[in-house]
Residue, then its C-alpha position, 0 to 999 in steps of 0.5 A: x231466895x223469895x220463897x225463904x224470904x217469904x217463909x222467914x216473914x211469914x212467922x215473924x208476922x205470926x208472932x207479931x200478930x199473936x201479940x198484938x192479938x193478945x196483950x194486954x198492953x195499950x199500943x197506940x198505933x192499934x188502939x187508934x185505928x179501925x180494928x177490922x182493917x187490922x184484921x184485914x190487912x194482917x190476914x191478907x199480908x199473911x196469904x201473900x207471904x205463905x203463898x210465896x212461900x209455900x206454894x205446892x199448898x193448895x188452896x184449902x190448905x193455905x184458907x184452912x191453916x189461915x182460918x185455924x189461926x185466926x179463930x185461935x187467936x179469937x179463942x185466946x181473946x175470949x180468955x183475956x180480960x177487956x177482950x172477948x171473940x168476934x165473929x166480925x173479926x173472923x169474917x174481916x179475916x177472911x175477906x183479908x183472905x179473898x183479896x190476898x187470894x186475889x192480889x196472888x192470883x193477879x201477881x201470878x196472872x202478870x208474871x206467867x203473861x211475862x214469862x211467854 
């Protein structure tokens, strides 16, 4: 059940993050906050979820296919008028990784410590 829970949460958030990653409309709740925690939290979120829900990935895989995404993503933004590519942004994006990659590891650390 988490797994397709985790799958399913895992697009929505990808979508949810197109969008915002590349609309042209002011959102308020985004506009006022520091947008690298933004890409922080969306791309630590997202290893999390695609963690839980496609675990036979390795590693690599999982940063790759992340990594994909968010240079797409600052691609699209160099295209759109009042938005341009940021390296920053993609370094913020990987340090999302690493801590998700982190919170995972402990979360499986806790649970494989529960289960002996």
């Amino acid at each position: 059940m988490l797994t397709k829970l985790s799958i399913y949460s895992f697009y929505i958030c990808i979508i949810a993050i197109e969008y915002l990653a590349t609309t042209t409309q002011t959102i308020e709740v985004i506009e006022h906050s520091w947008d690298k925690a933004n890409h922080f939290v969306a791309f630590m979120v997202l290893y999390i979820l695609l963690s839980f829900g496609y675990k036979y990935l390795s590693l690599i895989k999982k940063i790759l296919i992340l990594l994909t995404f968010a240079v797409q993503i600052e691609i699209v933004q160099y295209f759109i008028p009042g938005r341009d590519f940021s390296f920053l942004d993609i370094i913020a994006d990987m340090v999302g990784l690493f801590i998700g990659w982190i919170l995972f590891l402990l979360y499986t650390i806790i649970i494989y410590k529960d289960k002996k």
